[in-house]
DOZARO-866890 format. One record per residue (C-alpha): residue in one letter; y, z, x. Coordinates in pm, whole numbers, padded with zeros to 5 digits, always signed. Layout:
<atoms>
AYZX...
</atoms>
This chain:
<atoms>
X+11443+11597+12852X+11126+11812+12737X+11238+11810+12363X+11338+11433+12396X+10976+11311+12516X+10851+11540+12228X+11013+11389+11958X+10966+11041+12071X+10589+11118+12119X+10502+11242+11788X+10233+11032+11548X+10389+10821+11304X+10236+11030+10981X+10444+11348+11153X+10753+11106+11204X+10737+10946+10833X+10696+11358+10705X+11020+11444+10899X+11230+11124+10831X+11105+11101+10481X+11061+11446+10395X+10689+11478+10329X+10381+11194+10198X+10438+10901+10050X+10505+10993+09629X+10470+10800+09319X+10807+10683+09379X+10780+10554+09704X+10448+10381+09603X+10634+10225+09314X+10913+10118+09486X+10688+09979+09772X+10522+09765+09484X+10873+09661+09268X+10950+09570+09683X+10671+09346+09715X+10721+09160+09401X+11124+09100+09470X+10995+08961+09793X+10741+08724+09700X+10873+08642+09308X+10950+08297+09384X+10511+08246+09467X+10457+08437+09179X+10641+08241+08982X+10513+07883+09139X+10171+07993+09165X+10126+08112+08786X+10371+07800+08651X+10099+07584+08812X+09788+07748+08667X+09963+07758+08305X+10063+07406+08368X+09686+07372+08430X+09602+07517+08176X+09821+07286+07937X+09649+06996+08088X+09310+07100+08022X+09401+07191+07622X+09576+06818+07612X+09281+06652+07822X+08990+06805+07664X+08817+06714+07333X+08766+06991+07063X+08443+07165+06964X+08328+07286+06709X+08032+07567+06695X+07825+07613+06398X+07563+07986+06308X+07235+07991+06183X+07153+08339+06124X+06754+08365+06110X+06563+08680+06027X+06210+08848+06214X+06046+09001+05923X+05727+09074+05947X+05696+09314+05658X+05716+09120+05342X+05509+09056+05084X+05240+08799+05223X+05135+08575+04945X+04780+08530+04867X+04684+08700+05179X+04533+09066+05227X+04767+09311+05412X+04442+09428+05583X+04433+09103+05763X+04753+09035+05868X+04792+09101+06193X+05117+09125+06187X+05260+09362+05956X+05346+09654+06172X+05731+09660+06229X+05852+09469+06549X+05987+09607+06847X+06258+09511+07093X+06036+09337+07346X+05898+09144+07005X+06231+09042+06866X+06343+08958+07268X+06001+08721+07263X+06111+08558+07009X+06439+08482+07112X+06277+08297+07399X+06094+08051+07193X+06426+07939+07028X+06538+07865+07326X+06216+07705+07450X+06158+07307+07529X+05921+07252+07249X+06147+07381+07053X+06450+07153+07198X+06241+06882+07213X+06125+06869+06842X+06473+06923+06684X+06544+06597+06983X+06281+06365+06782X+06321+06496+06463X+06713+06434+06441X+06695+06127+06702X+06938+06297+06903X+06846+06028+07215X+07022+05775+07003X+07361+06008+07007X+07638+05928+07234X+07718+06240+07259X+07359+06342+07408X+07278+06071+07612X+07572+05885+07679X+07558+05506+07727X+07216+05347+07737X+07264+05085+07956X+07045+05122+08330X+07242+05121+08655X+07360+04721+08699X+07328+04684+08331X+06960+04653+08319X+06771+04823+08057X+06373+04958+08134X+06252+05071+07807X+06018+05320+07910X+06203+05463+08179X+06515+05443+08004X+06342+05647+07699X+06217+05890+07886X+06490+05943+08075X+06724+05941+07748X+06464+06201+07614X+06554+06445+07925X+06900+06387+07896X+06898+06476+07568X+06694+06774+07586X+06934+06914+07916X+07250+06844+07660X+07109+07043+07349X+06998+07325+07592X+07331+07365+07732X+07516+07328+07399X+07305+07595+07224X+07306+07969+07219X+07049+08239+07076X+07173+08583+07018X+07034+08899+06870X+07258+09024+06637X+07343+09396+06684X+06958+09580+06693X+06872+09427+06420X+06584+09149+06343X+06817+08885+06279X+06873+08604+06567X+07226+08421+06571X+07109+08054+06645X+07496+07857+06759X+07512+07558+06868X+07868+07344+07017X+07932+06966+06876X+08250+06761+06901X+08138+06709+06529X+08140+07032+06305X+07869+06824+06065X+07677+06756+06371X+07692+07086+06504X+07580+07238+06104X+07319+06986+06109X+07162+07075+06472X+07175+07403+06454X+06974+07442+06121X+06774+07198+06223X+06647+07447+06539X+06572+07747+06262X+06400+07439+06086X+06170+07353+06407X+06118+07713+06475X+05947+07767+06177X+05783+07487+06124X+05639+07552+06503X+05536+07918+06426X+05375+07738+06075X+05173+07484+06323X+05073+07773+06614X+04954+08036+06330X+04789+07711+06184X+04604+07610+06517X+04535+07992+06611X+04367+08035+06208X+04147+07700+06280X+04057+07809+06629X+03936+08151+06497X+03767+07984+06198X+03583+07760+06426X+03486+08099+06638X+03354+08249+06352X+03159+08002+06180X+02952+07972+06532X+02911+08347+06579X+02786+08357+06180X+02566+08098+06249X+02410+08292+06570X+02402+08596+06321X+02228+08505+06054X+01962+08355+06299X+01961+08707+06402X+01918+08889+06051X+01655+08685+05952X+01421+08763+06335X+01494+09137+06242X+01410+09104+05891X+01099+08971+06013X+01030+09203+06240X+01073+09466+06027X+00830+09338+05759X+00539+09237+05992X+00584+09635+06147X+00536+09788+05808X+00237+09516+05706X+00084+09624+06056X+00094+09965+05998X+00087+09946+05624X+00382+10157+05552X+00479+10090+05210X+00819+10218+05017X+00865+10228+04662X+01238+10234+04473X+01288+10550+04294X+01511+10579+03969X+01853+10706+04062X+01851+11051+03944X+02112+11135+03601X+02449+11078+03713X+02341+10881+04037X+02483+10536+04102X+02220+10365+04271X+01803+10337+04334X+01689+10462+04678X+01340+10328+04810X+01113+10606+04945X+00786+10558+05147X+00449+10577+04940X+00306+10844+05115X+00585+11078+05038X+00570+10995+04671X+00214+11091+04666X+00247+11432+04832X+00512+11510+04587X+00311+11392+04332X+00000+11638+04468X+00210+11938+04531X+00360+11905+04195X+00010+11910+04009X-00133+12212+04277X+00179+12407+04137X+00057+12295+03767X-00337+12370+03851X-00218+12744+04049X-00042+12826+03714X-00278+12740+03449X-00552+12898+03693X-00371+13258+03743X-00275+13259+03373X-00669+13159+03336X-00754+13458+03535X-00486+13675+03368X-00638+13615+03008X-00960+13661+03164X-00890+14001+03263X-00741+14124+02963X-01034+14032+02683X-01233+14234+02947X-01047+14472+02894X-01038+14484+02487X-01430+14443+02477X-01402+14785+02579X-01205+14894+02310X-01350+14896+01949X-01102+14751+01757X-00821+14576+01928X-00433+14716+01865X-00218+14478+01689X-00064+14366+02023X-00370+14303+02222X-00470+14098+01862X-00132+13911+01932X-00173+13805+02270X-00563+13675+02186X-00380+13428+01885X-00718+13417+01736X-00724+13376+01361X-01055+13534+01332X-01015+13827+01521X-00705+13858+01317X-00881+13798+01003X-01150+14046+01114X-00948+14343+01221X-00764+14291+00860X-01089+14324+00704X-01162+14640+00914X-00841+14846+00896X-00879+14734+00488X-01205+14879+00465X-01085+15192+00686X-00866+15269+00452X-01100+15246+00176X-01357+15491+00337X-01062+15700+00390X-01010+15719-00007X-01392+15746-00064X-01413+16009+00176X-01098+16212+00041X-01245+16205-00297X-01605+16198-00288X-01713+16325+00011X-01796+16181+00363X-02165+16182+00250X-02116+15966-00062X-02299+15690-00066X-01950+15416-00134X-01834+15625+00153X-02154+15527+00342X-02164+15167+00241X-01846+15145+00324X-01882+15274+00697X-02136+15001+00737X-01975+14698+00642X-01696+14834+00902X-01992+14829+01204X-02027+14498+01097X-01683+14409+01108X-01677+14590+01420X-02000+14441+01565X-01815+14102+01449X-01509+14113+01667X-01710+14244+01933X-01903+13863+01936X-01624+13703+01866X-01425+13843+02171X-01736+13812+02381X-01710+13433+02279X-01325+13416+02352X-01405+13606+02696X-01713+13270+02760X-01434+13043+02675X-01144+13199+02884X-01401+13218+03192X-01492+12862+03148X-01124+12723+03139X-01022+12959+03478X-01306+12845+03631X-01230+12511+03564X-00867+12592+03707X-00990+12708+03995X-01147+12437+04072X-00876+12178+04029X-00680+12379+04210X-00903+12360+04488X-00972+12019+04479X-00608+11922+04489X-00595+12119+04782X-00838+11932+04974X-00647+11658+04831X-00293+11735+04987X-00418+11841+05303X-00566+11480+05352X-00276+11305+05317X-00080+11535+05487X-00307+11429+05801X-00267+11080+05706X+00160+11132+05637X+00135+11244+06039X+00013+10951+06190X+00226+10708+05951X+00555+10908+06021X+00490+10852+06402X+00462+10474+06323X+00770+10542+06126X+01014+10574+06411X+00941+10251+06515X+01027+10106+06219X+01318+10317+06163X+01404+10174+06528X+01379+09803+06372X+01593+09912+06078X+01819+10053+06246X+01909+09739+06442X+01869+09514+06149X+02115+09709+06006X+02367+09690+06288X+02347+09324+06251X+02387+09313+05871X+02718+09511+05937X+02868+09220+06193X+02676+08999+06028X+02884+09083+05725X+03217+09176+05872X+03233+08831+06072X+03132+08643+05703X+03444+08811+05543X+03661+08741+05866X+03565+08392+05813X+03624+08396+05452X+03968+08580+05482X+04048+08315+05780X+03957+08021+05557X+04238+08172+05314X+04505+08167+05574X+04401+07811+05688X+04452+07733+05347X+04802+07940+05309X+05002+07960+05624X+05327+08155+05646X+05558+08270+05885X+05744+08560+05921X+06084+08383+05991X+06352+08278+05737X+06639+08166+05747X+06939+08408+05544X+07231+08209+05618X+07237+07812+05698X+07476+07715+05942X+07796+07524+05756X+08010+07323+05921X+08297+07476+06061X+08637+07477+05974X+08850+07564+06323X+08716+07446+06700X+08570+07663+06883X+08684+07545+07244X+08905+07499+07415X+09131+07816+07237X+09504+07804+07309X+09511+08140+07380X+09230+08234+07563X+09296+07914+07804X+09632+08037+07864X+09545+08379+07921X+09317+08305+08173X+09514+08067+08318X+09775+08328+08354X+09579+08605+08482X+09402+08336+08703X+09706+08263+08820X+09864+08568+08888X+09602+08703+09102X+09589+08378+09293X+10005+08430+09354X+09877+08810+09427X+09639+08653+09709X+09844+08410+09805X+10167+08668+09874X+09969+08926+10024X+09857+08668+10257X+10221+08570+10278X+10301+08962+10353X+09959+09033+10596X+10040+08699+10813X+10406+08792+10854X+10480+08843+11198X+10836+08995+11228X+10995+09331+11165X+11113+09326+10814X+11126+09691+10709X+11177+10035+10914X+10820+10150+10829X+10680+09876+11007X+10872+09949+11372X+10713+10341+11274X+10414+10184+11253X+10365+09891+11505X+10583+10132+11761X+10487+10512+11668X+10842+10554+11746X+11147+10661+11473X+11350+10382+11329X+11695+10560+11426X+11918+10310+11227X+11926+09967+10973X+12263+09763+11106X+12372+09497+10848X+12449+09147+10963X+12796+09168+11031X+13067+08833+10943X+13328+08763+11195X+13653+08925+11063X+14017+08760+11026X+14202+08786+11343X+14481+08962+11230X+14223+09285+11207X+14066+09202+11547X+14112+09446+11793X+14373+09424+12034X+14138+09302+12336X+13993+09046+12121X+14350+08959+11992X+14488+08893+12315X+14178+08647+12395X+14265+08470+12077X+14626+08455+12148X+14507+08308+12497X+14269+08079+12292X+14024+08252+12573X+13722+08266+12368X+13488+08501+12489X+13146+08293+12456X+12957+08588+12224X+13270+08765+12105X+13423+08455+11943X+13260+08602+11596X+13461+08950+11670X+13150+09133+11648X+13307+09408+11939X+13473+09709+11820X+13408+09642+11476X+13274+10053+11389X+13630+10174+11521X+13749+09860+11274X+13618+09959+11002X+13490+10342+11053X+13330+10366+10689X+13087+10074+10695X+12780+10037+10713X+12762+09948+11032X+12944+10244+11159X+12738+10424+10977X+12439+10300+11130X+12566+10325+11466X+12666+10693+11404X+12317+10781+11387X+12229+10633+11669X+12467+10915+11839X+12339+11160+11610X+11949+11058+11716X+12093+11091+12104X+12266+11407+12040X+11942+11572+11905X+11742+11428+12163X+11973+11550+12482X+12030+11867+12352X+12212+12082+12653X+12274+11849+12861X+12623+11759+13021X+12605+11434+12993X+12391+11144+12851X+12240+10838+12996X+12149+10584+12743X+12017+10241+12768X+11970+09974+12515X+11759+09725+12567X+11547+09420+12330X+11272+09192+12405X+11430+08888+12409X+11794+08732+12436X+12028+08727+12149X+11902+09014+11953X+12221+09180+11895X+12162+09433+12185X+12507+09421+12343X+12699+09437+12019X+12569+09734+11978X+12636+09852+12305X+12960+09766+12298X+13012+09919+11945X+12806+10225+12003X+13030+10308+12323X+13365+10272+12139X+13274+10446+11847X+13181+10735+12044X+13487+10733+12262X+13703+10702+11957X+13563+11028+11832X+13714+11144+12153X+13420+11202+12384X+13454+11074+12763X+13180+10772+12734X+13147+10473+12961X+13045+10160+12933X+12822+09951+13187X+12735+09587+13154X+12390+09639+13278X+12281+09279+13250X+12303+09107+13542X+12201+08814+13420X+12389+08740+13105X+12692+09023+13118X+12767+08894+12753X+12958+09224+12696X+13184+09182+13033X+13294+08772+12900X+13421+08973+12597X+13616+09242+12680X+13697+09140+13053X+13690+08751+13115X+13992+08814+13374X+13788+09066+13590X+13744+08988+13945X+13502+09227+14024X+13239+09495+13889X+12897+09676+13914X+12766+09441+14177X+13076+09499+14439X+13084+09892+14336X+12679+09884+14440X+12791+09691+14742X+13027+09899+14845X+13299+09642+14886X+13502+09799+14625X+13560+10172+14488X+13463+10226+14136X+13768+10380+13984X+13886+09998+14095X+13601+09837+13899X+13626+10069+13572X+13877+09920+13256X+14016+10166+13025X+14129+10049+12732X+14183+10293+12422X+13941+10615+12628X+13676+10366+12628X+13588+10265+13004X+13401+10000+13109X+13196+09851+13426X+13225+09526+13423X+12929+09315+13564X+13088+08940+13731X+12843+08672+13882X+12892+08373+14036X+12774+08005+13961X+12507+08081+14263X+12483+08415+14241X+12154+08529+14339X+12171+08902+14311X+12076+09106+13992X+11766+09241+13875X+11666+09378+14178X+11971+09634+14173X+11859+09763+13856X+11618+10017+14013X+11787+10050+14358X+11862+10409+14507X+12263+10230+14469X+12251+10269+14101X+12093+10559+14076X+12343+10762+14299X+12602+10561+14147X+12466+10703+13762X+12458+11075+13925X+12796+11023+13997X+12897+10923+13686X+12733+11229+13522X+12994+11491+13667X+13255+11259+13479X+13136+11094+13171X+13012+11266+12883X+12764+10951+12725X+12697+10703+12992X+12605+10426+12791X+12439+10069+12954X+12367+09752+12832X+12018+09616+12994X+11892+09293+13030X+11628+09191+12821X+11283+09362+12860X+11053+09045+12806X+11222+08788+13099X+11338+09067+13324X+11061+09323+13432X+11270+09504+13682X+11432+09727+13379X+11125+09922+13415X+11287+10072+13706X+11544+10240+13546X+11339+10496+13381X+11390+10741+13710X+11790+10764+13601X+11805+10690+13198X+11769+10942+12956X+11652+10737+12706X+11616+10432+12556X+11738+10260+12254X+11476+09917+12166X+11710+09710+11936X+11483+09460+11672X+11635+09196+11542X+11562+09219+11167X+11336+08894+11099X+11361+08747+11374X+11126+08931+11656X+10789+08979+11634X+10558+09221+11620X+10298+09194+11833X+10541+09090+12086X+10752+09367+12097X+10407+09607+12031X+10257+09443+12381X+10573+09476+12596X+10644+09842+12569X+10272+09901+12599X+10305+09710+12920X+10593+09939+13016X+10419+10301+12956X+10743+10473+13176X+11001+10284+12856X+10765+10418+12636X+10745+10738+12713X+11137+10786+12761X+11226+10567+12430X+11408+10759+12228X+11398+10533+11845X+11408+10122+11691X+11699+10010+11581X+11655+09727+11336X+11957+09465+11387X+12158+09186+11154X+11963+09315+10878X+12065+09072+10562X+12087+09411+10307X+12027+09158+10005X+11690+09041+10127X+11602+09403+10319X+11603+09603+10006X+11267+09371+09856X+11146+09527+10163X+11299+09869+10155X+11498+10074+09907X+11883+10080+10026X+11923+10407+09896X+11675+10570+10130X+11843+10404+10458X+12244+10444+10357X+12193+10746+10052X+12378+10595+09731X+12528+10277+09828X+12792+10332+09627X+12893+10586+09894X+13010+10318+10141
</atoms>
């Protein structure tokens, strides 16, 4: 009983590993899905018919449209006509966040509402609609303006800027019923958008213009108070500048102060008068020095440049060679030789004057040099004083000039700001053009065939996808065997087919004879009894063989086997399978009996024994013996259960100390003890048979009970619970179960049975 409770207590995920041999694959995931889809194909195929059909009546219903492209083009660094590039002030290239900016104003009211008035668009049916006022009056004013909105709200919602790519050029679309229309509006936006960046860069030029001619004005009413200020500064302190010639190679005059050309005038003539009075002194010197010769040397007669001395010491060195002749031939003491030697003293005595005059001369001129040359120092060292003071009063003027010249500079720089401003009054451009005008379009642009379709499709295939898994999460009842694993945490031990009733002649023979008696046993007039020992290799025996299998494992070493089967409500199928169970078990020649356990509704004992007189409820009584109240009929026994019209007794025998002495007694005889048990739902005393059944079969009938029904009663029954051994899911139609589940995976290949 140990390994029983064990195996009936194990989590689902450890069940589904054993049963199905490990996680969920591919395969099974697949197959789950292709199950899904066979189940709900009919919504599927409802679901998407109506979207498509939809679909179809929104392509028949709907007028076409037609969409026209403008493609425009942000260039900012063309050639500006007539216009400085050192003005424009916008020539550098644009960025994202420029070409994004712009895309904004084309999308803009003013500009909607200029391409409105310029193309009349509130007289368009197709923008505004009828212009009659509500109870067919008409108020101009209100009506225009109102017409104006409308028509504004229209284009807006019909129209579409784009940047193309990363590029500078802007795809401008706009959506007409008419492709003319739609050519026409949508070149008529590029139109407005340039003429409005024409008109701002106009209103921003005149604005600065205006700016500028008022701050000139203020600044040459500046230059001229400077101006003055600088000229009543240097008339005050009489500071007086003078233009100089530019210099060879120089490109302009400069103006330098008076004082400063006078003390280079000064030191330029003290360098003169210091040179002529040293070479004064130098002359000076050297006739000094020849006086003391006799005759000067032909050098020192060189340097004097006097024609006289020249002339003189000719004379002399003429007569001195003479003498020399005289003397050689007649004697120093002649008397040529004499005369001779005193026309030379003359000579001699001669140049001595005459250098004694040059020597007068030469002193006269250095002192003469000397004293220029003093005098112009004096001179320089005046106005040197006098150059102090005025370059002290100098940085006060240079102070003045300074400013004044600051203000020249704006002065100028706002006058050719204005000028240059006055030019692009006179020549405004933009830097938008347009590179290809929209045309009118050949093919509509909406509503497309196909894309209408295809959305219609996929819309409607994910509403039928919504739709069935609703259909699938809100279904109630068992439909496949992992859902009793789930819901139950309990093994699904078999799938049994809906069975048909057979043809008589294959009945079995307790069946036959109630036929023959035209006794028809209320629930065995189908022949569902003994139909696994009927037909041993069907799927229903099949299914009911491992149910003994499941029992077998379960009860391991035991003698005998106490099994009861049991549903939640009436009808389920519970006693068929009883009945079947219990003869397929004894036909594979095992002692097993039978007990019609409900005491209510002993379906199986109006089957197989409508003639009994008594049963379980006179054995438990002890009126009669039970080798009395067992049938045999083919090694099958069976207790029979007969109540009366007013028979009151029942449910309270199911967990008496009777029954339970009655089952141990059974036990030394009967190798499966099998009973059938009143429903669990209406009859709560079949929780008191836990103390003497092994275990418990729960049969489901396959789409038919419900989950949380069947969930809540065995929770309410812990003791069933505990001791159930598996699910079996009943009259399962196989051609609707295996959408839910594959075939294969209950019965192996089908093609087997």
């Amino acid at each position: 009983m140990d390994t029983r409770t064990a195996i009936s207590a194990k989590p689902i995920d450890q069940i589904d590993r054993e049963s199905l041999g490990g996680t969920i694959s591919v395969s099974d995931l697949v197959e789950q899905i292709w199950g899904f889809i066979r189940r709900q194909y009919l919504v599927f195929l409802i679901v998407s018919a109506c979207s498509v059909g939809l679909g179809l009546v929104y392509l028949l219903t709907t007028p076409a449209r037609y969409t026209a492209h403008a493609m425009m083009l942000i260039d900012s660094s063309k050639l500006r006509v007539m216009q400085q590039q050192q003005v424009s002030f916008a020539d550098t290239p644009l960025d994202t966040t420029q070409v994004e900016t712009q895309v904004e104003v084309l999308k803009s009211d003013g500009i909607g509402l200029a391409v409105v008035r310029e193309m009349r668009l509130t007289e368009d049916a197709e923008f505004v609609g009828s212009g009659a006022g509500l109870w067919g009056t008409d108020n101009s004013a209100q009506n225009a303006e109102s017409r104006l909105s409308q028509a504004l709200v229209t284009l807006l919602r019909q129209r579409i800027i784009t940047r193309v790519g990363r590029t500078y050029v802007l795809d401008i679309a706009f959506t007409s019923l008419s492709p003319d229309r739609a050519a026409q509006i949508a070149n008529g936006i590029a139109e407005a958008y340039i003429v409005d960046q024409l008109e701002s860069k106009y209103q921003a030029t005149r604005r600065a213009s205006k700016w500028l001619q008022d701050r000139i004005t203020e600044l040459r009413e500046q230059v001229s108070a400077v101006d003055r200020a600088v000229l009543d500064y240097k008339e005050k302190n009489k500071i007086f500048d003078i233009a100089v010639a530019p210099a060879a190679g120089g490109s302009s005059a400069s103006a330098r102060s008076l004082e400063e050309q006078q003390l280079a005038e000064i030191s330029s003539q003290l360098s003169t008068a210091r040179a002529a009075s040293t070479e004064a002194k130098a002359r000076l010197d050297r006739i000094q020095e020849v006086l003391k010769m006799g005759i000067p040397d032909a050098s020192v007669v060189d340097s004097l440049r006097s024609e006289i001395v020249i002339r003189l010491r000719n004379q002399y060195l003429d007569l001195a060679a003479r003498e020399g002749l005289l003397s050689q031939r007649y004697g120093s003491d002649h008397q040529a030789a004499i005369n001779v030697r005193a026309q030379m003293e003359q000579i001699r005595q001669s140049v001595s004057d005459e250098l004694r005059r040059i020597a007068e001369s030469t002193k006269s001129e250095y002192e003469i040099a000397t004293a220029r040359e003093q005098s112009l120092k004096d001179k320089l060292a005046d106005m040197v004083s006098d150059a102090r003071i005025t370059n002290r009063e100098r940085i006060g003027l240079r102070e003045l000039e300074s400013n004044a010249q600051a203000i020249h500079t704006i002065y100028d720089s706002f006058l050719q700001r204005y000028m240059e401003a006055i030019q692009q009054q006179s020549f405004p451009i933009t830097e938008s053009r347009v590179i290809s005008a929209a045309g009118a379009p050949k093919q509509k642009s909406s509503p497309r065939a196909s894309v209408v379709l295809g959305l219609a499709t996929v819309m409607g295939l994910v509403l039928s996808l919504a739709v069935a898994g609703l259909r699938e999460a809100l279904d109630p009842v068992f439909r496949s065997r992992r859902q009793v694993q789930e819901t139950l945490q309990v093994k699904c031990l078999a799938v049994v087919p809906l069975l048909d009733a057979p043809p008589r002649s294959r009945l079995p023979r307790p069946w036959r004879r109630n036929v023959v008696q035209d006794v028809a046993p209320p629930a065995a007039a189908d022949g569902m009894f003994g139909r696994a020992v009927l037909d041993p290799s069907s799927l229903f025996a099949a299914s009911l063989r491992s149910i003994k299998v499941a029992v077998d494992v379960s009860t391991a070493g035991q003698r005998s086997r106490v099994v009861g089967l049991l549903s939640m409500a009436p009808n389920e199928g519970k006693s068929t399978i009883a009945s079947n169970l219990a003869e397929l078990v004894a036909h594979l020649g095992k002692k097993v009996i039978l007990i019609d356990g409900d005491l209510r509704n002993p379906t199986i004992s109006r089957a197989m024994a409508a003639d009994a007189t008594s049963g379980l409820l006179e054995v438990l009584a002890g009126t009669i013996g039970l080798q009395t109240a067992v049938r045999t009929e083919r090694g099958l026994a069976f207790l029979p259960t007969i109540i009366g019209p007013r028979d009151v007794r029942g449910s309270e025998l199911l967990g008496s100390e009777s029954l339970k002495l009655l089952i141990d007694e059974l036990r030394d005889t009967y190798d499966y003890i099998i009973i059938d048990l009143p429903p669990l739902g209406p009859v709560a005393e079949v929780r008191g048979t836990a103390s003497m059944i092994d275990s418990y079969v729960q049969v489901i009938e396959w789409g038919r009970s419900r989950k949380n029904t069947v969930r809540q009663q065995l929770l309410g029954a812990p003791e069933i619970h505990e001791r159930l051994l598996g699910a079996v899911l009943n009259k399962v139609d196989l051609r609707v179960f295996g959408r839910h589940e594959t075939l294969d995976t209950v019965y192996g290949q089908s093609g087997y049975y």
